[in-house]
Each structure stands twice: as structure tokens, then as C-alpha cells.
N, C-alpha and C positions, 0 to 999 in steps of 0.2 A: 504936661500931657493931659490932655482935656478928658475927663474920667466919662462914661457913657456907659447906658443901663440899657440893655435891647429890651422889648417884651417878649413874652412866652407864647412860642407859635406851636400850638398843638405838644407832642410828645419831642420835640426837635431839640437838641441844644446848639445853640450859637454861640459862638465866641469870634472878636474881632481882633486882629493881631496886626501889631505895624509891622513895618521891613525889621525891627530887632529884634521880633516873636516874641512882644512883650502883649499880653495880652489889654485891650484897651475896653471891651465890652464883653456884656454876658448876660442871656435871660433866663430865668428860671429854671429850665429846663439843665441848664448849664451846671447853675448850683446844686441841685439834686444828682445830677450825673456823680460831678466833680467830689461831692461832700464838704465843700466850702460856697460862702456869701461871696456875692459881686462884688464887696468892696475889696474880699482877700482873695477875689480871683485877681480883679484889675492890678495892673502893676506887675504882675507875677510873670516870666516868663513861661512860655507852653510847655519847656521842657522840665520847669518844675512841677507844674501839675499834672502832666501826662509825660512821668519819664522814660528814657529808651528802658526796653529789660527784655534780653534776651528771649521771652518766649513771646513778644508783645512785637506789635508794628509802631517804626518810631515819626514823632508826629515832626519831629524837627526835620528829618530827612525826607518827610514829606512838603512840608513849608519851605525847606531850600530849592526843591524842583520848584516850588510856585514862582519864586523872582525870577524864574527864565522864561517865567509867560506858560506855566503849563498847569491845566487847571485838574481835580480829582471829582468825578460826580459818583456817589454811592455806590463808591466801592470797601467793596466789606475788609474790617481790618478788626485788628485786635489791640484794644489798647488798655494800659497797663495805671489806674488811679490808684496813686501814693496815700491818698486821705483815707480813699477807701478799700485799700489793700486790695485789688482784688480785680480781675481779668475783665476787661466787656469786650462784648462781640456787638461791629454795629456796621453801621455805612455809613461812608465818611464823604464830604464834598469838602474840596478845598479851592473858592475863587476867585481868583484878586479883585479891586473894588478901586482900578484907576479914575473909572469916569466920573464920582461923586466928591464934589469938589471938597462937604463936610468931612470924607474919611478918603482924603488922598492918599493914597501908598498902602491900605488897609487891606489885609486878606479875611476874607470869612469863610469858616469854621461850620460846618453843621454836622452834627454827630444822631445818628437816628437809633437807640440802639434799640428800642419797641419793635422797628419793623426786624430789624435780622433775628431779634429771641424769637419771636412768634412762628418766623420761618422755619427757623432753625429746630425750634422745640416740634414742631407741625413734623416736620420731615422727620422726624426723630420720630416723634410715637407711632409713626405710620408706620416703621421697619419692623418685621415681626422681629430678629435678631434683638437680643438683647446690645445695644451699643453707649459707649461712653468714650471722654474724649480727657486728656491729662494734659497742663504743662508738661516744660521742659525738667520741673521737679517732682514732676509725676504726681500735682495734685489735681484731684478729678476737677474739670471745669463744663460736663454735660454728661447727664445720665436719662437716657428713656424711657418710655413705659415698659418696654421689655427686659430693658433692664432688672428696674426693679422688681417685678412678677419671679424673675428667677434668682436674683439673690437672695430679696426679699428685704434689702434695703430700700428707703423713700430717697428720693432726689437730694431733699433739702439735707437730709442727716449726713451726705459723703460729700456735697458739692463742698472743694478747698481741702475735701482730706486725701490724705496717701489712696493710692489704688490697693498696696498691701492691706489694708482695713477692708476691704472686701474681698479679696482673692485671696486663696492659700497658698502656703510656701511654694509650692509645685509651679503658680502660675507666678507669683510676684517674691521669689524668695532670691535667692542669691544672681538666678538669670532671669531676673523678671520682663517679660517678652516684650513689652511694651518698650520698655531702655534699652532690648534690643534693638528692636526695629529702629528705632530713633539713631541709636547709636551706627547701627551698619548702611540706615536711609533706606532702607527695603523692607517688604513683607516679609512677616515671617507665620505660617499657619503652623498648629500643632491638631493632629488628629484626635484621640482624646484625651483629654485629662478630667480627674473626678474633682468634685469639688464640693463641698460643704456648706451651705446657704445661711441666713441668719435663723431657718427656723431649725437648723442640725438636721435637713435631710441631706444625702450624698445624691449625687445625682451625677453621670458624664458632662464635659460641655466641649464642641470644640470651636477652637479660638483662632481666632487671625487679627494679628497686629499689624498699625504700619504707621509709619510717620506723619502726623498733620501740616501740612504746605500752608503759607500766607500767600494772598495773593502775590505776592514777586519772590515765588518758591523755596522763601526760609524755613526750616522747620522749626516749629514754633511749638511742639508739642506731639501727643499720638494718638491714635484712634484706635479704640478694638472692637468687635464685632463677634461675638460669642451664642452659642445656641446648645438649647437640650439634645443632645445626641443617642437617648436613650432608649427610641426606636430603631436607629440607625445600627449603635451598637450591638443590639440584639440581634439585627438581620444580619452582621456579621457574624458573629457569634454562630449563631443557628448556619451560617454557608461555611462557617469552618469546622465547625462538630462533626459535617457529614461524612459522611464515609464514600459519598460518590462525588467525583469531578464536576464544578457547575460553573459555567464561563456565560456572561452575556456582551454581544454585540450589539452596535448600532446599524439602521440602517444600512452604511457603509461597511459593515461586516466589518470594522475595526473592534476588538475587545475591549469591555468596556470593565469588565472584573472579572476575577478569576479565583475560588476562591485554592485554600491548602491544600485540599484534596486533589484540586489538578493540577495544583504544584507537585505532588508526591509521584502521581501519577504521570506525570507528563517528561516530569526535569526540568522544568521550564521555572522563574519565579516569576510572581506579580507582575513586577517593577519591568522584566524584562518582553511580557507582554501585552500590557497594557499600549492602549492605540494601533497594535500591531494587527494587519489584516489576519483572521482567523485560520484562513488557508493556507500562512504562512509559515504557522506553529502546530498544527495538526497535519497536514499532509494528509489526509485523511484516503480511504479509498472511494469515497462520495463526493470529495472536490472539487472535483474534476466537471462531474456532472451528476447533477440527483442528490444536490447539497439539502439536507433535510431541512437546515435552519435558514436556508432559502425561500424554500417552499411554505414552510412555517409561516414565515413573513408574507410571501405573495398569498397565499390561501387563508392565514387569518385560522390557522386548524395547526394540532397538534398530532405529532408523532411519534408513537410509543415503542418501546423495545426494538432497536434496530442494528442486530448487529454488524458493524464495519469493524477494519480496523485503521490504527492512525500508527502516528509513527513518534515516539518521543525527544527528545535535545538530542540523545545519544546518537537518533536511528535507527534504533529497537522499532522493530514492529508489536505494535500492543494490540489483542482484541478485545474490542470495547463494545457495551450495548451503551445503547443514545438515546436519548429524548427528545425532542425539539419540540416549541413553543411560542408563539409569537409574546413579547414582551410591551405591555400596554400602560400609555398614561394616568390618570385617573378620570381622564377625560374619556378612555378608550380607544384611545391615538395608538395604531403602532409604534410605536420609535425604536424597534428593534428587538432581537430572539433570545432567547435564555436555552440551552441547552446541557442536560447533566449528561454522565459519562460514567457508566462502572467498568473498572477492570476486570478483564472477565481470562487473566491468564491463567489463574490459579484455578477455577472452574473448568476452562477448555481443558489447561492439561488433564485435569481427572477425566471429562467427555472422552478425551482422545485415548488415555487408558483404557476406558470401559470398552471403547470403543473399537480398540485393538484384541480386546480379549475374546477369545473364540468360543467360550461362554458365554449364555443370556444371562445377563443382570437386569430385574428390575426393584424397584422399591413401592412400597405402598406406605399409606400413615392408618392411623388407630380407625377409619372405615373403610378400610380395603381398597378407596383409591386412587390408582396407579400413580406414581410422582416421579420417576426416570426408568427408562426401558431403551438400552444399549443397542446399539446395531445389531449385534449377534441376536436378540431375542428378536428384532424386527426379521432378521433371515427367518428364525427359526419354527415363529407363528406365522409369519406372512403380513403382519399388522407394520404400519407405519407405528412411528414412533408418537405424533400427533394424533393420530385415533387413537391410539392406547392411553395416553395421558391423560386424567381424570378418571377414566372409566375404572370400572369393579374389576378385580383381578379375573374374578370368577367366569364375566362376562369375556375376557381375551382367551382364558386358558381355557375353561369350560373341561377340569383334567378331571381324574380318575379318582382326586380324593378333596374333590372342591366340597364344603360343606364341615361335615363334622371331624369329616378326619384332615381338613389344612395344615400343611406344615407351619405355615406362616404363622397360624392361629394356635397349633400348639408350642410352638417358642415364644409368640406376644406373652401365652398365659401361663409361662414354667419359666422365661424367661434363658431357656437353653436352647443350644443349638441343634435342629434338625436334620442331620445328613445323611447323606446318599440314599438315595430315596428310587425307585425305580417306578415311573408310573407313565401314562398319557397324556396328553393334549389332543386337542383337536384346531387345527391352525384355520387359516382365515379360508382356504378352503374349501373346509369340512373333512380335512385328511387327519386321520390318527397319526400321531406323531408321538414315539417314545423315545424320553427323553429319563436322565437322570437329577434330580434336584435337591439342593442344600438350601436349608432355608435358616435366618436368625435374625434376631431383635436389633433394629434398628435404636441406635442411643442416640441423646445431644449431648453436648458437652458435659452437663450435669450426674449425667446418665440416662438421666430418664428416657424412659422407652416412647418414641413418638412414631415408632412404625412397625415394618420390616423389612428385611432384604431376602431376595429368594435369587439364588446362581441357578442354572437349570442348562444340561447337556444333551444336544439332540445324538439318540444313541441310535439315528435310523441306520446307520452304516455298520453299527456292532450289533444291531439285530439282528442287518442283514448278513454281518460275517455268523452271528450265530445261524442262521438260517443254514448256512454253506458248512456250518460245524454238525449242524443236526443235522444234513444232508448225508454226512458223514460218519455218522452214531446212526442212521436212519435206515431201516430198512423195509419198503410197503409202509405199514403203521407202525411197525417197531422199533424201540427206542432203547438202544444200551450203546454203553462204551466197554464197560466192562471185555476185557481181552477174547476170553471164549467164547461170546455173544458175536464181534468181531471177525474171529476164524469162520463162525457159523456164517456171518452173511456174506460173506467172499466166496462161500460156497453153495449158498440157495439160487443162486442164478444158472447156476450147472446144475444142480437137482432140479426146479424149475423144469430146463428143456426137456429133462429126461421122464419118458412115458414111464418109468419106475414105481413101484410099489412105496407109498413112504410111511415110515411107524415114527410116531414123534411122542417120545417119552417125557414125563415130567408131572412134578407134584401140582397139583390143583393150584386153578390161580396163576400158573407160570406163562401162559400166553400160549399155549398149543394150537385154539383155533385159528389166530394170527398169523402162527407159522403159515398152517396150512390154506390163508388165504391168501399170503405172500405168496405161495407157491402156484398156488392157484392165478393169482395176476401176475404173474413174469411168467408165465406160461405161454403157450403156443392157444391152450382152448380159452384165453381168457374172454373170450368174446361168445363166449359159449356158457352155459347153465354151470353154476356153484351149488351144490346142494347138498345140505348139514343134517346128518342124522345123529341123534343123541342115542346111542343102543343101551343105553345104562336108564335110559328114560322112560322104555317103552319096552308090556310085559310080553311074554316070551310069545303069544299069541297072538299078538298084533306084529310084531317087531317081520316075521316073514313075509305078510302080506304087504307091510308096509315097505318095503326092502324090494319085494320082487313084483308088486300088483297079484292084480285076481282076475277072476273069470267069473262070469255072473253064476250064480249057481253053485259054486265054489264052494260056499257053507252059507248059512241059513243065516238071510237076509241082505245075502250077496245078490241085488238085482241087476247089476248091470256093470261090464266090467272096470276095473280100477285100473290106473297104472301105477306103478309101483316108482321106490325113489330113484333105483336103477336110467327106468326109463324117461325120468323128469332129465337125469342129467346126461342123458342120451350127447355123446357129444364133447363132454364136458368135464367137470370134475367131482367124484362122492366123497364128501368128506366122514367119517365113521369115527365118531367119537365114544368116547367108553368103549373102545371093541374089546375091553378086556371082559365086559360084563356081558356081550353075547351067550344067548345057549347053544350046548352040543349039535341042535336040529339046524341051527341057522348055522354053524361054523363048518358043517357038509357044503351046504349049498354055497357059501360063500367062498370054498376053496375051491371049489366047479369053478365059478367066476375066474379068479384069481388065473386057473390054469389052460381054461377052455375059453373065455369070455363070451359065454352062454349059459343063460341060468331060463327058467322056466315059470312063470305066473302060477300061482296056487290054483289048482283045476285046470291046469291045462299040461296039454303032453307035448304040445309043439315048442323048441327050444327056440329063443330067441339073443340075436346078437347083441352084445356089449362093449360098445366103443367109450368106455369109461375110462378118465385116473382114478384109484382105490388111494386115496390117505387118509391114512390111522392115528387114532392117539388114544392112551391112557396115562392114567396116573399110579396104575398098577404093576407089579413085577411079574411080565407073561412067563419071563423062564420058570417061576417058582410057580404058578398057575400049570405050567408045563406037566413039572416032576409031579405036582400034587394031582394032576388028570383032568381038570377042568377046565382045559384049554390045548387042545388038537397041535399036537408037535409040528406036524407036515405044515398047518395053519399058520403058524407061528413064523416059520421058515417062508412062507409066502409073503407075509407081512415082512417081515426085517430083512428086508431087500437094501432098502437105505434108512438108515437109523439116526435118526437126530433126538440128543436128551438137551433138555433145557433144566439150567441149572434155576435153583430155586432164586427168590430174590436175596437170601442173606447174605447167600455165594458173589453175591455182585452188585452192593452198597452203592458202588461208586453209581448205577444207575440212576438213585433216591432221584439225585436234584432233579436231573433229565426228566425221568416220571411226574413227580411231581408241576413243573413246572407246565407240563404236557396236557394233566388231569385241570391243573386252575386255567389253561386256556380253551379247556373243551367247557367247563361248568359255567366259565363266565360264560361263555357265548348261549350254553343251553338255558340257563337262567337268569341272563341278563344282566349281572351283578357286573360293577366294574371291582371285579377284583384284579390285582396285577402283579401279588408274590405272597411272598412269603416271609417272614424276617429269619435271622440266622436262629434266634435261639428256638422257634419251632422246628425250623427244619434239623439243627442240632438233636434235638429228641428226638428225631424221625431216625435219623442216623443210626441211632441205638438199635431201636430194637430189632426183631429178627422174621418179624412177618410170617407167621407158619400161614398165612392163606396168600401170602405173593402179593404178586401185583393185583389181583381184586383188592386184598386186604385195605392196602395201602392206595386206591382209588376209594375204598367205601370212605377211610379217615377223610379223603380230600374232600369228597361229597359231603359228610358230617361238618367239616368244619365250616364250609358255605351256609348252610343252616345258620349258624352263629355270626359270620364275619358279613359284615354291612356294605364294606369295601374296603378298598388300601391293601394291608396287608396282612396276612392270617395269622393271627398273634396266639402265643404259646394257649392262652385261656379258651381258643376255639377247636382246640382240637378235644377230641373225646379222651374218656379215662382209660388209660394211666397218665397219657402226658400233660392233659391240662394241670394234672397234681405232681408232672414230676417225675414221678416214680416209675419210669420205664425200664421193661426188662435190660438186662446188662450183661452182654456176653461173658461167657470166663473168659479170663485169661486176657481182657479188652478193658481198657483207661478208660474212667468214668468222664464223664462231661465237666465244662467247667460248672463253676457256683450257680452260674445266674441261668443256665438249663441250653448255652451256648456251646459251639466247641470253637477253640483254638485254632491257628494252623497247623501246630506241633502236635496237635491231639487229633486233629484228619486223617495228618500224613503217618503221624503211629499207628492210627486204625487202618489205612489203607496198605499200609506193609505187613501188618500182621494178617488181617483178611487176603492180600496176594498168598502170603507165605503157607496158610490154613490151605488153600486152596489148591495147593502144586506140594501138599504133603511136604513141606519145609528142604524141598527141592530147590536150591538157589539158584541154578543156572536157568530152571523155567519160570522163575518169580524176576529173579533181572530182564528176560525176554518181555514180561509181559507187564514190568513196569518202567521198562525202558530206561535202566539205570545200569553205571557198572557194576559188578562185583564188589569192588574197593568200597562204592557208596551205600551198597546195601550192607557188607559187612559194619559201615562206622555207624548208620542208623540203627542195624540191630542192638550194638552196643549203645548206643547214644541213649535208646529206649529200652533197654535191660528188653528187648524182649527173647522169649525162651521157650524151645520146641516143647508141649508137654508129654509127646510119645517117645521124647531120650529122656523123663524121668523116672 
């Protein structure tokens, strides 16, 4: 066989092969391929120098297609050199060489492998993906620039070694993903795994394996494709930490993610809806139509707090607030909505609590404001619940102890609770609205105080029942419950109509002139002259003229005549206070009146008529006046026609509160104050003592204490001595107060059985009348309270 040397054409290898693939020629190019001279190529068959091997393309089985006449032009193979151990990737032509009479029956051979590395390496560094590519014994045979940047291995240090020498156990240890793929002939991706580089940083990477194809689809090897995942991780990371539902679609409103959250939320998993139209899985009450993350998309604009509600796997209805958002490239392409989702059941149901509660609840934080205000406080101000929110408590309520005396402000700073409180507002109106309120320190979980809460009761309907109660305690101006007080006005409406003489006995301070102006308006002359004479005021030498008028000339400096009080109240009604202190000269002519109703003007002799009512009052005992001579018997008898005595206040305690509360709604109004009570432990001392001046007495305390009290409520330190110190008088035979200068209920209702019982001289059957008890229960209370008659010892 005739031996033959080709030349060396560029980077090419030739080789020439007869019909037994014995090789016959070779240039240069050849023997550098090869790793052998042309003398020990020649003679050699092909398949000794380029033998079959499984991850290789085999040249014999291609030189057999050639004797049927079919030619190979640069097509890429992989061929396997025994000299040179080691894989090439090239393009191969294979074309037979009939018409050349020198080389009859001759195939030629051109192997390029210059142009497919160059390619191949080109496309390789251009992939941002770190990629590399292994035999069938998984030693690396292509590694790229990306590669190497993230392992930190160089090309030349791995190319021919295990893929294990760069990946960790995880990626190449017992299932190393690449032998997978190869082995099952399919992809296989893993999402992340960490991995360790040559310089020991850890970093995520995630990887996709898959089998390397030869041109006529043998697998010859594998290919992976790996990248830093350590932004990516993080954005998951960060969608599953949240606490609210965040799902994105595409364009076509299929889900595109989903993270934990609206798994937990929903019952839904990932897996089960991913690519799933979103309408699908939400059922939303927007779905239908006025899909936010529609809108989102067409608009290119975002949509905050919106709440709907959706419906979860089970069919639970869930209320949810929403977001929407249009979801942009970095190019600032739409390509579809991001929408988060909190569940908002555990919130509603507290709203729907509050909300049911027939009490105003609102909250404030550490500057007063507003941060929830319930339905009931919106009835109850007239404020919507969004005007009220953010704004100053003080600017909603505008109450009666906004400022120094807040409830709110004194539980923020004692950190105790404020309750039952009885004060004002003023609603959106302008209408006074009394209401009752509890106020307390708003905690977080830690404790710490980061607000307050304030409950508050509109008591306009037990105002007005009080109103209908003191209507009932009420008579004209006067104000008792007390049982005798009771008898009495059940029966001034019948004294009233009657033209009767009336004497209204009673100790200073007990209300006499009241009586008699009660008497005076349920009258028949009420429409007619009221007029008050003080006879205890005025000395015995005025008191006539004043009483009966004058006549000019009368006495000296009398120019021109007078009427007297007689004639003022012509008509009408005289009321004669102190008559006890009249003199003998006036108590004639006053019983002329009484008997005749004609008395005479001082200097004058013509008698004139008297269409008068005469009511009387002292504080004096006329009988004992009587015996003693300084006060006209027949007189006496004129006057106590109808007799009315008023018992003093000690006799009828139970009135205080009523009083009291009577006196702070006149003071507030005269001097403006918003005062609106009293607390128990002053009124507890008021209880006590025994008032020798009555009802003024205990009007002057109310008066003094306004002096002191700013507003709110009149606290024990503002009333005058003895009770700001305490030390108030203390009946015999009567239970002292508790410690703190309060009383009990046990300690009322003891005093108020004991004062009935003092009162009806330990008379049980008129103290059960009049405390509307049986016998059976007054007797066990007696006992129950040791208390004990002191006129059976």
C-alpha cells in the first residue's frame, strides 16, 4: 500500500482511509490532533486511533455509511483519542474520493476541531448561568466563564476531573444530579441548594441537569446549568416571613406565586394554585366585577386597604383587606398585579363585639388621638366613626371634665382604673348629653401603657327617668322624699285652693317661704301680686305703715300718700314672715283684717277692703308666746286656721342627695362651672351631720365648695371645716362612717332605719308605713344592726 503524506491546510486534519479504514494519509494537522507521526498513523486502522467509547461518536460507524455512497460535511461529533486520552469536540466531513484515479476507493477525513471549540467556548461565556458539561463518567469536558466566577475554580484545573471535585455531597454525592439525568434521560431541576466555592463562601445555587445528545441522539454525557439564587432566596424568604397573603398574576390573571401566608389563609397550597385563574381560587366579592387587580393593571395605579371578602378551599367566607398593584419589568412593562391580603376575621369579630355593645367604646394613644370609636359612641355623639378617628378626644366630647380632671389622663398617670363617673358631653349637635364613663389604661402585650380606653353610657333616658322621679319628690321648688314631706304635698294642692288662713311652722332654714310660694302658684291668685313681708325685719314704727300705707300728713314727712303691702297685693297673696315677732299695736289691726278684711291707712278714718290670702310663718312657739302675753290668743287662733310644721333637715337625711344635687345644678348654671356631682365619700360626710341651720346650711356648704372645686366632681378636700378634716358631728346612738370618710350600703340603710324609727318615736307599725317594709323585715334589720330604742333604757 502506497504510504502518502497530505500537507497542512490551515487548522484542518485530514486523514485518507481505503475501503478497509486503514488509514493511508495524513497532514499535520492530523498528527497534532491524533498525538502520533504520519508514519504511525499510516497503516493504522481509524478505529485504532479514534476508538468507539461510549460517550464518543464512533468514526467506524461512520466510514461504514460512507461505502453506500453517503457523504458527512461538518457535522459536529465527539471523538474519543486513545494517544491523547481525552474527548474532542469538532466537525467532521466524511467524502469518498471515486473520481481520482491516484486514490481510487479512498475516503477523506477532515476533522476541524478549532472551529467547534471556539464556538462552543463563545456560546459558553456568553451565558450568564454558570454551565459545564461531563462524560458518561462524569468527567468535566466544558466549563465557562460563569462557571468559574461562582465556584471559583479555573477551566483548566477541573477540565478531565470528577464533577464531585467541585460540587458538594448535596449536589454530587450519593444522587448526583447529573447521573441522574443521564440515567433517567430527562431534566431534572432542584430549587435551592447551598453550596461552598473554592474560596469557602456558602452561597444558594439552583441547578438543572439534563443529558448531552450526539448528533444522532445518543447520550454521550450531561450538561448543568446553575446560578446564584441569593436574591431570589431572599425575596422568598421575605414573601413567606409575612404575615399578610401576597399572590401575583400575569396578564392573563393566572397566579404566578403565592406565598405561605395565603396558603394559611386561603387552604389553598402553592402547588395547587399556581397557573390557576385567580378568580378561581378567591371567589372573591370583586370578581365578578370592580376586580382591583384589574384595574391595577389597566390603570397602572395602586389600590390600598380595600375591604372585600373571599372565600377559602373549605368555602368559609373570609374578610379580607387588599392591596393591588400593578407588577412591572425592569424595563417598566407591565406584565402583570401583585396583590397582598390580610385576614381581617379576628379584627371584625372584636368590631362586631364593639360594635354590638350598647356602650360607647373608644380608644386613644399617649396624645389623645382617637384610634377606634364603636357604633354606640357614634349614636351617642352623633360623630361618624371617620371623623372621630385621629382627632383630640377633647375636640369629640368637649365633656365636663376635658382638661385637668380626664379620666383618661388620670388612669394613663396612676395607671388605675377610672369608674363610674357621671359627667357631660356635648354631641355633634351642640346638645348636652349625660352620659356615665369608665375609663382605663390601654396595655400591649408587654404591658406597656400605649394609650386608653374610655366605656361611656348615654344616661339621657335615666335622667329623664330621674326627672319623672323628681317630679315625684317635687313640689313647686321643693324637693324631699322624705315620707312626711310626701303627706305634706299631697296635701298643698287642697290648701292651695282654699282662701284659708295658713301658719307654716318650722326651724330657720327649713324652707317656709317656699312653702308659701308653693301655695301661692297652685293657687287660684297666681296670676296675681305675691308679696313678702319680713315682720321680724322691720321696727315696730315702720312695720304699720308699711303693712297698711299712709296718708300724706299722717306724720311728719309724710308728703304724699303711700300704699301699704296690703294694697300692693290687692288681689293676691301676703306672705308675713316672722309674725311671731310683730308688736301688740300691729297684732289689733291685723286681726281686724283677719276678721273684717278691712283695715285702715295710718291717718286715715275711711276703712278700705281687703281681698287678700294672709300666710304666715315663724320659727317661734306662738303657743308659748301665747301663755307668756306677747302674742294675742284670738290672733293666734286666726292664724292656725291650717297649720303646716316642717320638720327640720336632720328629721329627713334621706333628702341630702336630692338637695344636694339640686344646689350643684343651680351653682353650676349661676357660675358657670361645669361641675356635675359629687363623689360618695363627700356626700358620705354630708350624711352625718345634723344641720342646725337646714337647708340654707347645707346650700351655703354647696356654695363654699364651688369656690374650691374647678370642675368634675366636689371632692371631700372642698368642702369647708369640719369635713374637709373629717371630723364631722356624729349623731348618738348612729354608726360612724366607713375609714376612707364614705358610707356603705349597710351603713345608709342602718342610718335610714334608725332616723325612720327616731322619727315615729320607735313606733314600728308607722316606720314600716313609711319605709315600706314588712314588720318581719324591719324586725330582722333591727336585730341584724343591734339597734336599740334609748327611751326603753
Amino acid at each position: 500500500m502506497t504510504q502518502q503524506k497530505t500537507h497542512a491546510l490551515s487548522n484542518i486534519s485530514v486523514l485518507l482511509v481505503d475501503p478497509d479504514q486503514i488509514i493511508t494519509g495524513a497532514n499535520a494537522c492530523a498528527e497534532n490532533l491524533s498525538g502520533k507521526s504520519a508514519d504511525e498513523l499510516i497503516g493504522k486502522s481509524i478505529g485504532e486511533v479514534f476508538p468507539p467509547d461510549p460517550n464518543s461518536t464512533s468514526l467506524v460507524e461512520l466510514l461504514t455509511k460512507t461505502t453506500k455512497g453517503q457523504a458527512f460535511t461538518k457535522q459536529a461529533v465527539h471523538l474519543y483519542s486513545i494517544t491523547r486520552k481525552q474527548h474532542i469536540s469538532a466537525l467532521l466531513s466524511i467524502v469518498p474520493l471515486p473520481g481520482i484515479a491516484s486514490h481510487s476507493g479512498l475516503t477523506a477525513i477532515t476533522i476541524d476541531p478549532s472551529f467547534q471549540a471556539s464556538t462552543d467556548q463563545t456560546i459558553f461565556d456568553s451565558v450568564a448561568e454558570g454551565v459545564l458539561t461531563v462524560n458518561r463518567n462524569l468527567e468535566i469536558t466544558s466549563f465557562n466563564r460563569a462557571a468559574e466566577k461562582l465556584t471559583g475554580w479555573e477551566k483548566n484545573d477541573v477540565l478531565g476531573k470528577k464533577c464531585n471535585v467541585i460540587f458538594p455531597r448535596e449536589i454530587c454525592g450519593e444522587q448526583c444530579l447529573i447521573e441522574e439525568s443521564i440515567a433517567k434521560e430527562c431534566p431534572i431541576s432542584v430549587q435551592t441548594v447551598f453550596m461552598t466555592n473554592k474560596n469557602g463562601h456558602t452561597f444558594p445555587l439552583s441547578l438543572t441537569s439534563s443529558p448531552l445528545h450526539d448528533p444522532n441522539g445518543l447520550i454521550i454525557g450531561g450538561v448543568q446549568t446553575f446560578h446564584d439564587c441569593t436574591d431570589a432566596l431572599h425575596h422568598d424568604l421575605l414573601l413567606s416571613s409575612l404575615a399578610d397573603g401576597v399572590f401575583t398574576i400575569d396578564r392573563e390573571h393566572h397566579i404566578t406565586s403565592f406565598n405561605k401566608a395565603a396558603e394559611r389563609i386561603t387552604g389553598w397550597t402553592k402547588d395547587e394554585v399556581l397557573g390557576q385563574p385567580c378568580h378561581t381560587i378567591f371567589h372573591s366579592s370583586v370578581c365578578e366585577g370592580g376586580c382591583l387587580l384589574q384595574k391595577a393593571i389597566e390603570h397602572n395605579n395602586m389600590y390600598i386597604d380595600r375591604a372585600i371578602f373571599i372565600k377559602g378551599k373549605a368555602g368559609n367566607v373570609i374578610p379580607v383587606t387588599i392591596s393591588s398593584a400593578p407588577l412591572l419589568d425592569d424595563f417598566g412593562n407591565i406584565t402583570g398585579g401583585i396583590e397582598t391580603f390580610r385576614d381581617n376575621t379576628t379584627s371584625i369579630r372584636e368590631s362586631l363585639i364593639l360594635d354590638s355593645v350598647a356602650d360607647g367604646v373608644f380608644t386613644v394613644d399617649r396624645n389623645w388621638k382617637i384610634t377606634s370609636f364603636n357604633r354606640a359612641a357614634e349614636e351617642i355623639t352623633g360623630w361618624d366613626r371617620e371623623e372621630a378617628m385621629g382627632k383630640s378626644c377633647s375636640e369629640i366630647f368637649q365633656s365636663s371634665i376635658c382638661g385637668k380632671n380626664c379620666a383618661i389622663a388620670e388612669c394613663l398617670y396612676t395607671g388605675d382604673i377610672a369608674g363610674n363617673r357621671s359627667i357631660t358631653i356635648v354631641n355633634k349637635g351642640c346638645e348636652k348629653v349625660p352620659i356615665s364613663i369608665s375609663a382605663a389604661p390601654l396595655t400591649d402585650h408587654e404591658g406597656n401603657i400605649i394609650g386608653g380606653v374610655e366605656t361611656f353610657r348615654d344616661l339621657s333616658t335615666i335622667t329623664s327617668l330621674r326627672k319623672q322621679l323628681n317630679q315625684k319628690y317635687t313640689f313647686d321648688e321643693i324637693i324631699s322624699k322624705a315620707t312626711i314631706m310626701q303627706r305634706l304635698f299631697s296635701i298643698l294642692p287642697d290648701i292651695a285652693r282654699s282662701p284659708s288662713t295658713v301658719l307654716i311652722l318650722g326651724e330657720s332654714g327649713t324652707g317656709k317661704e317656699l312653702i308659701a310660694r308653693a301655695l301661692y302658684n297652685a293657687s287660684e291668685r297666681r296670676d296675681k301680686p305675691f308679696v313678702v313681708v319680713n315682720c321680724g325685719a322691720l321696727p315696730e314704727t315702720l312695720l304699720e305703715s308699711e303693712l297698711f300705707g299712709y296718708k300724706a300728713g299722717a306724720f311728719t314727712d309724710a308728703r304724699r300718700d303711700k300704699l301699704g303691702r296690703f294694697a300692693a297685693a290687692e288681689g293676691g297673696t301676703l306672705f308675713l314672715d316672722e309674725i311671731g315677732d310683730i308688736p301688740p299695736s300691729v297684732q289689733v289691726k291685723l286681726l281686724r283684717v283677719l276678721q273684717e278684711k278691712i283695715y285702715e291707712p295710718l291717718g286715715s278714718n275711711a276703712p278700705l277692703k281687703a281681698d287678700v290670702r294672709i300666710i304666715t310663718a315663724t320659727n317661734r312657739n306662738l303657743e308659748n308666746l301665747v301663755q307668756e302675753g306677747t302674742f294675742r290668743e284670738d290672733l293666734f287662733y286666726r292664724l292656725n286656721v291650717v297649720k303646716i310644721n316642717l320638720p327640720p333637715l336632720r328629721e329627713r337625711k334621706e333628702d341630702i342627695p336630692l338637695l344636694v344635687d339640686h344646689f350643684i345644678k343651680k351653682y353650676s348654671a349661676q357660675q358657670g362651672k361645669d361641675i356635675v356631682g359629687i363623689v360618695n365619700s363627700a356626700l358620705g360626710q354630708l350624711m352625718q351631720y345634723d344641720y342646725p341651720g337646714n337647708i340654707r346650711e347645707l346650700e351655703n356648704i354647696v356654695e363654699y365648695a364651688f369656690i374650691l372645686c374647678e370642675g368634675g366632681y366636689i371632692q371631700p378636700e372642698h368642702l369647708p371645716e369640719p369635713f374637709s378634716t373629717g371630723l364631722t358631728q356624729q349623731p348618738k346612738g348612729r354608726s360612724t362612717a366607713s375609714s376612707d370618710g364614705g358610707q356603705t350600703l349597710e351603713e345608709v340603710e342602718k342610718q335610714a332605719i334608725m332616723i325612720a324609727l327616731e322619727r315615729n318615736k320607735w313606733r314600728k307599725m308607722r316606720t314600716c308605713e313609711e319605709l315600706n317594709i314588712s314588720k318581719d323585715t324591719l324586725r330582722r334589720k333591727i336585730k341584724k344592726y343591734r339597734l336599740t330604742n334609748p327611751l326603753s333604757e
